[in-house]
C-alpha positions as CSV (number, residue, x, y, z in Angstrom):
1,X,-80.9,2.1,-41.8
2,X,-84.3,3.0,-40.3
3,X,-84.8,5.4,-37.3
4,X,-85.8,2.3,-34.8
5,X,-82.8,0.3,-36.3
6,X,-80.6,3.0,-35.3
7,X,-82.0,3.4,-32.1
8,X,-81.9,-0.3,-31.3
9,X,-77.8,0.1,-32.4
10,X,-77.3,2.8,-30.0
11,X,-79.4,0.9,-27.2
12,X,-76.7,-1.8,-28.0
13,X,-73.9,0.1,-27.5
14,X,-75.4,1.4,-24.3
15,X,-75.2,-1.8,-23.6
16,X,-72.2,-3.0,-24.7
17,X,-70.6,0.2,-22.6
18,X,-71.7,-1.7,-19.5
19,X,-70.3,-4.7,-20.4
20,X,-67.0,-3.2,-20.4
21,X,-65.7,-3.5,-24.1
22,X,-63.1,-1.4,-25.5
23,X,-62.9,2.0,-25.0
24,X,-63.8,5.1,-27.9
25,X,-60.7,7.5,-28.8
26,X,-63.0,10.1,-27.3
27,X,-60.9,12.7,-25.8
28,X,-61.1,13.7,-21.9
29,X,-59.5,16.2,-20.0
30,X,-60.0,17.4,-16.6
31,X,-60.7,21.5,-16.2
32,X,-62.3,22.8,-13.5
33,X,-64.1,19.9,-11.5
34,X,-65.5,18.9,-14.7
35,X,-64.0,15.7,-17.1
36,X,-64.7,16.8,-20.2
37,X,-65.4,14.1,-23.1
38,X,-65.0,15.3,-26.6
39,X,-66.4,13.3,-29.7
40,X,-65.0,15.0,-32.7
41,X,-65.9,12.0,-34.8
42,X,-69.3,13.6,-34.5
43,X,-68.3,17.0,-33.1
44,X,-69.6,17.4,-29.8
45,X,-68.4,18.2,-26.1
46,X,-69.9,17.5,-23.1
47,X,-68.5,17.6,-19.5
48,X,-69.2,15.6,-16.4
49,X,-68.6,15.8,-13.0
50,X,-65.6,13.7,-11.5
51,X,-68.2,11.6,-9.6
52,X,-69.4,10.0,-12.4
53,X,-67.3,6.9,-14.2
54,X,-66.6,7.3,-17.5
55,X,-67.4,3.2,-18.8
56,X,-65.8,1.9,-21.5
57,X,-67.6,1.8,-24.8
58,X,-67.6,-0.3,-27.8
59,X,-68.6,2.5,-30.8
60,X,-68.0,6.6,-30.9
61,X,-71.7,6.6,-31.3
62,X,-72.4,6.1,-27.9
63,X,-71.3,6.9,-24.5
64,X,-72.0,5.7,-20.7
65,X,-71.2,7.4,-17.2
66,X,-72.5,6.3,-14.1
67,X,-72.2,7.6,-10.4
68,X,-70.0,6.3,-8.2
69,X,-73.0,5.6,-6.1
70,X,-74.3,3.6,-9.4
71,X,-77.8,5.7,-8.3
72,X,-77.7,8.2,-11.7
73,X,-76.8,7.5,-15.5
74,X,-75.6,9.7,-17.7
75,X,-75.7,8.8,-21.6
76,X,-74.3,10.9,-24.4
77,X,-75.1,9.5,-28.2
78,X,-75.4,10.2,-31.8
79,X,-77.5,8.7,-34.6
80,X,-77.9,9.3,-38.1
81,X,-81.7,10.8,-38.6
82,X,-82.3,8.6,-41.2
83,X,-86.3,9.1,-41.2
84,X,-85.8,12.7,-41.9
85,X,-87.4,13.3,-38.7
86,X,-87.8,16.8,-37.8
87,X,-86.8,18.2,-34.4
88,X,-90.9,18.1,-33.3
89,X,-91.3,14.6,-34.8
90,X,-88.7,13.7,-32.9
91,X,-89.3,15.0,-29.6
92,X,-92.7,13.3,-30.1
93,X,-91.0,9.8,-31.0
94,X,-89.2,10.3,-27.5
95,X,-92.2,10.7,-26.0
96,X,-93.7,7.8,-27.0
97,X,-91.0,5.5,-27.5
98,X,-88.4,6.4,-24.0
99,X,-90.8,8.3,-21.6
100,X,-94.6,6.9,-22.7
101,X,-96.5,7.6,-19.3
102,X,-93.8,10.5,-18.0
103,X,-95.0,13.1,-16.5
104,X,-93.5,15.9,-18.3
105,X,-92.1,19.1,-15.7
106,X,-90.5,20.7,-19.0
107,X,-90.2,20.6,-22.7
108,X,-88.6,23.6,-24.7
109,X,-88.6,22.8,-28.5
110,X,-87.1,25.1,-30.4
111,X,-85.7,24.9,-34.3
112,X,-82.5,23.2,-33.7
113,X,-82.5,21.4,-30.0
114,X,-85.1,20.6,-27.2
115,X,-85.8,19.4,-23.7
116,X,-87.3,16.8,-22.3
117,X,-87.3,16.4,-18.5
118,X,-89.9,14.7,-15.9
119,X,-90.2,11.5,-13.9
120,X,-91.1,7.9,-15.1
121,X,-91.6,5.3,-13.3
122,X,-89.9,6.7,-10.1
123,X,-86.8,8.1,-12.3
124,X,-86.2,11.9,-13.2
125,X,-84.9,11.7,-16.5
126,X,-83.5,14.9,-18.2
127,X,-82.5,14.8,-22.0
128,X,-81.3,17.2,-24.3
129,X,-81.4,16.4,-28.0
130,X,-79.3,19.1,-30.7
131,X,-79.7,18.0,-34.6
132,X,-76.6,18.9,-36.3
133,X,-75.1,18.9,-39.7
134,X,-78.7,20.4,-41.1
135,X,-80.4,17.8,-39.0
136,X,-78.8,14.9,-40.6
137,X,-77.2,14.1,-37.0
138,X,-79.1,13.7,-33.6
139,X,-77.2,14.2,-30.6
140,X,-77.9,13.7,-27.5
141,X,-77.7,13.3,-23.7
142,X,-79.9,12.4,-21.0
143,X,-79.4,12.2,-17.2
144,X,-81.2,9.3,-15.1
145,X,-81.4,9.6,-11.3
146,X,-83.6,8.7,-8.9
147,X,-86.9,11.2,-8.1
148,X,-86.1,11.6,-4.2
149,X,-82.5,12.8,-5.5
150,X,-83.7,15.7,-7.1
151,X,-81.7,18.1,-5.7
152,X,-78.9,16.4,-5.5
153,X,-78.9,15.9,-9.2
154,X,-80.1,19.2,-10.5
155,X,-76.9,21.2,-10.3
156,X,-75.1,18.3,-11.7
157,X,-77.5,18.9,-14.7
158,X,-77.1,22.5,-14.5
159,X,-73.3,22.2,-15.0
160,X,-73.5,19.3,-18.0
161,X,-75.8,21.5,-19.7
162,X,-73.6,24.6,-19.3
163,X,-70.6,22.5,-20.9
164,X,-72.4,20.7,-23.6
165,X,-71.6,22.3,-27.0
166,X,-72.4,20.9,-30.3
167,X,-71.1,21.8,-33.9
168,X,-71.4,21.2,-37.6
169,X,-68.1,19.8,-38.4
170,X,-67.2,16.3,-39.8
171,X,-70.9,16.6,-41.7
172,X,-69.5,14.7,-44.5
């Protein structure tokens, strides 16, 4: 399966999340103000605060949460990196394909992960993409909200980012 076939699944199952059909065996748990969602399909863990809906979701690949004012989205996925992308080719692809005419506020690449966070089109987006499983897996989350809620949003980011975890099991 191509990259952009892979991406147009996971858009699907974005989609199919809002629809409302079934839910993912997904683990959550409620610690500390945070739900947590764990994937170990693809062996990842990610936390969200308890005003944000966890929506059902038709594959493990993909996962939606929205706020219970509906204003911010939250989506946690994983693909296969079946171009052989690198984490810079990647990041680049992102910026073409997701965010073309963002205005970038920060982008940390480094060899395994990066960053990308700005304001589209009168959304801040924030998205942080780890490859995993010696970058055979993407995954990823990114946080929509609107730009006038920026600091009402940022500390939500700070504490998904602080619970996010990613690992190399179930490679095969």
């Amino acid at each position: 399966m191509s990259h952009t076939l892979a991406r147009a699944a996971l858009a699907a199952a974005m989609l199919a999340a809002c629809l409302g059909l079934p839910a993912t065996d997904g683990a959550a748990q409620n610690q500390g103000g945070l739900t947590t969602y764990r994937n170990e399909r693809h062996g990842f863990t990610v936390g969200y605060p308890a005003q944000f809906i966890a929506l059902p979701a038709a594959t493990e690949d993909a996962r939606l949460f929205v706020s219970n004012d509906d204003k911010a989205r939250l989506l946690v996925g994983t693909l296969e990196n079946t171009d052989n992308k690198t984490v810079a080719q990647y990041q680049q692809f992102l910026l073409r394909e997701s965010y073309a005419g963002a205005t970038v506020t920060y982008a940390p690449l480094r060899e395994k992960w990066f960053v990308l966070s700005g304001v589209r089109n009168g959304t801040s987006f924030y998205q942080r993409v780890s490859f995993t499983c010696g970058g055979r897996k993407i995954v990823s989350w990114a946080m929509l909200f609107p730009e006038g809620q920026k600091a009402t949003y940022e500390p939500i980011i700070e504490k998904v980012h602080r619970s996010y975890s990613v690992s190399d099991r179930n490679c095969g």
